[in-house]
N, C-alpha and C positions, 0 to 999 in steps of 0.2 A: 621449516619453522623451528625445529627442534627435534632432538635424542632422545630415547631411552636409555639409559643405564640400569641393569642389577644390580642391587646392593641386597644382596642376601635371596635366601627361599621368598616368593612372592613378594619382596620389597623393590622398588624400582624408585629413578628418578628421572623425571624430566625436565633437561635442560634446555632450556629456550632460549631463545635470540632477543636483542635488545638489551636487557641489565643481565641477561643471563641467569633469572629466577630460576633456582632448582625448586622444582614443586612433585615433591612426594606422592608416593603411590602405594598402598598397603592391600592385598589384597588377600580376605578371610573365605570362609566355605560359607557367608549368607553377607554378607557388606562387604563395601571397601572405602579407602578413608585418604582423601585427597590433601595435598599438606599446603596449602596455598595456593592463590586462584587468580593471580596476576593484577595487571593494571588495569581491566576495563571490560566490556566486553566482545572486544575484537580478542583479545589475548585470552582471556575465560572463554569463550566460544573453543578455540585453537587449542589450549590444554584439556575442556571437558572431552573434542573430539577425540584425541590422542589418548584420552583415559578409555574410549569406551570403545579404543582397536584393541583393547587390555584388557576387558571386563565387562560386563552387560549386568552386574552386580548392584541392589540399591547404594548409593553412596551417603558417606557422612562426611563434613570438610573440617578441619583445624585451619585456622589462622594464628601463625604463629607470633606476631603482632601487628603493631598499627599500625603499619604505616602501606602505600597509594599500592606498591606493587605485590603485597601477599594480600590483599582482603577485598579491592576494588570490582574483582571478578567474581564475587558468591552470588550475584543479581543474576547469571547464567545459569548458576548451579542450582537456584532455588526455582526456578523457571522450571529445569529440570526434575524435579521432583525432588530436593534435599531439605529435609528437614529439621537436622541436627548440624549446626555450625559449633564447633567448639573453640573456646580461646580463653586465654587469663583475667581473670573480671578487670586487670586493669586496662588491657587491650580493648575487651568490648569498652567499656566507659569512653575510652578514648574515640572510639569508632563513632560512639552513637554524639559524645558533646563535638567533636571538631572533624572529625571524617569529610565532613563536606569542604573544609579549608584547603586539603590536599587536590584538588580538583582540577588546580594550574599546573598540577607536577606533570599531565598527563596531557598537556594542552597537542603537544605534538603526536603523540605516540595515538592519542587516542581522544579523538574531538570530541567525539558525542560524550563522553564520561565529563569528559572537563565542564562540557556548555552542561548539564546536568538534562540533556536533552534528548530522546531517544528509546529505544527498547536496552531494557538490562542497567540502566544508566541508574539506578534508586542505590544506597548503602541498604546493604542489610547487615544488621547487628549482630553479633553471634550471640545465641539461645542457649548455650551448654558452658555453663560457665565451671573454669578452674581456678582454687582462690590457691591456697598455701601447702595443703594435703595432694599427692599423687591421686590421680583419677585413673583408673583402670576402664578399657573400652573393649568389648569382647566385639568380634569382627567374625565367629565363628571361626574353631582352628588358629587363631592370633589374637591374643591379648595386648592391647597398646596401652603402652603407661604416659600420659601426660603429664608433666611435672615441672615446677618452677624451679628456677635457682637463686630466686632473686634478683635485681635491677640490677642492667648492664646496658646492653643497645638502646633498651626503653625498658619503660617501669613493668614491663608486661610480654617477659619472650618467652612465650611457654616454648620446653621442647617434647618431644613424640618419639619414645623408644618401644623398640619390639623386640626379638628374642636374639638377632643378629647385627640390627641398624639402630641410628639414631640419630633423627636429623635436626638438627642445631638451630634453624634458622640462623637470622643474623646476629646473634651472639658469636657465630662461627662466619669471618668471612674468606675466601680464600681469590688469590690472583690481585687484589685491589688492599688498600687501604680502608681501615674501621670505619664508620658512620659514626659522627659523634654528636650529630645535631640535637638527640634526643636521650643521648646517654646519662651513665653514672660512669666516669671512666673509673674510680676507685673501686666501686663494688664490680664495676664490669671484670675488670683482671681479677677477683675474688672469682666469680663465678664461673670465668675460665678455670681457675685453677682448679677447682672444685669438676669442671667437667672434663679437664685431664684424667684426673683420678678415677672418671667413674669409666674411662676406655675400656676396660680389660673386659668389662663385660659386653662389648658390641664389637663386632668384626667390622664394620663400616661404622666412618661418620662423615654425617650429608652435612656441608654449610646452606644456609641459604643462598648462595652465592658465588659460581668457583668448582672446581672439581673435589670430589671426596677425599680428605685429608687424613692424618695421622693424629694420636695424643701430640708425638712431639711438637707436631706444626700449630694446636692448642696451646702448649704449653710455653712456647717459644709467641705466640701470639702475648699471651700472657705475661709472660715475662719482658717484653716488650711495652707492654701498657704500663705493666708497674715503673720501669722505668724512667718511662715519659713523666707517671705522676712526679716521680722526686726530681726531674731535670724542671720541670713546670714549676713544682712548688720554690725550686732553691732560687730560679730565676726569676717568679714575684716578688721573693724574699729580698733578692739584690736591686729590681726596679719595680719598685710597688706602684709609680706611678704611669711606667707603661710597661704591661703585662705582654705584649704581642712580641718584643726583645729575648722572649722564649723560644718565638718562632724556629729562628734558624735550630735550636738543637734540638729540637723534636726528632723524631726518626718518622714522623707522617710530612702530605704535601703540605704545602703552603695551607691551603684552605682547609685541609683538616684537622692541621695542627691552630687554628683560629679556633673552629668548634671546640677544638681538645680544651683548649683554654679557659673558654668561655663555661661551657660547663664544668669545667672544675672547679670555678668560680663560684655560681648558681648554686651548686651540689651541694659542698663541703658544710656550710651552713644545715644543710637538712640531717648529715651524716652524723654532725656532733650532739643532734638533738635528739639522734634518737635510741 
């Protein structure tokens, strides 16, 4: 089903099969702190078990945002005794008003989640909210700092650093193409930028997504997006009345260079007003 990887003293990841969720592992001298919980709970069943050939420790979970394959799987974990879900209040919000819309993403991989039918199959909303300020989490022995960077993949991608690692969620994607369904692409390449800079202090960084990458492969993510925004904007600029004529000079697929677009669109309105 999936690997182990170390990424530092008791930092670990697990890579799973299907989207290839990396779902973090942090473990303290009295908790440990799971970093996403997959699509359902066939897949949360499969990573809770994989966590506890790791650890017999109570656990805490981070959801790093909202969407079907880091949060659909806490219904396993909270079965299991967890009572501290933590995520970015925009995340929960999201979770608790439309979580249940995401339900068809999963129709194959995971029936009973989709039909909302089943054991494990209920959303649970995350309880430990983080707004704008770093949250500090003592794990005994390891202090995890949760912290915002502001709107990028979605309004709400907390990331989870400790004293070696730092794992990005999908702010950070590696092997594939961004997700832009729910972005901010302009503040997203902001927020890269910004988590280039902050490399020098982590020996590891986990994407959601992908093998552990480098600042450069951040920062080259980044500067990549920025460029997309000014090949986008020049080419509305030139066919304001069909905007998809951007398509081909994007540097994403076909379909993701449509979301890129579309939320550029959407966005840029919110951007200037605020």
């Amino acid at each position: 089903m999936s690997r182990w990887l170390e990424a530092g003293t008791d930092n670990y990841v697990l890579v799973t099969d299907g989207s290839k969720l990396n779902t973090g592992l942090i473990v303290g001298t009295e908790r440990a702190m799971v970093i996403d919980t997959g699509c359902g709970p066939r897949q949360g069943q499969e990573i809770l078990h994989a966590v506890r050939e790791k650890t017999t420790l109570p656990l805490v979970v981070v959801n790093t945002h909202a969407h079907y394959d880091h949060f659909f799987g806490n219904a396993v974990f909270a079965e299991a005794g967890v009572e501290e879900f933590w995520a970015h209040e925009n995340c929960a919000e999201e979770i608790s008003d439309n979580g249940d819309a995401q339900r068809s993403e999963v129709t194959d991989l995971e029936p009973e989640m989709a039909a909302g039918a089943g054991e494990n199959v209920e959303l649970v909303v995350p309880n430990a909210i983080v707004r704008d300020q770093p949250v500090l989490v003592d794990l005994g022995g390891q202090t995890v700092t949760l912290f915002y960077l502001g709107r990028g993949h979605t309004d709400g991608d907390l990331l989870v650093g400790t004293t070696t690692t730092l794992f990005a969620g999908d702010l950070v994607e590696q092997g594939s193409h961004p997700s832009f369904e729910d972005s901010y692409p302009e503040e997203w390449a902001d927020a890269l930028r910004h988590l280039s800079a902050l490399r020098h202090r982590y020996e590891f960084l986990v994407p959601g997504h992908g093998e552990p990458c480098s600042d450069r492969f951040v920062k080259t993510m980044a500067d990549t997006m920025t460029t997309a925004v000014r090949q986008a904007r020049q080419s509305i600029r030139d066919t304001p009345a069909d905007a998809t004529k951007a398509i081909p000079v994007l540097p994403y697929g076909p379909e993701q260079s449509r979301w890129f677009i579309k939320r550029l669109q959407e966005t840029r309105p919110q951007q200037r007003t605020e």
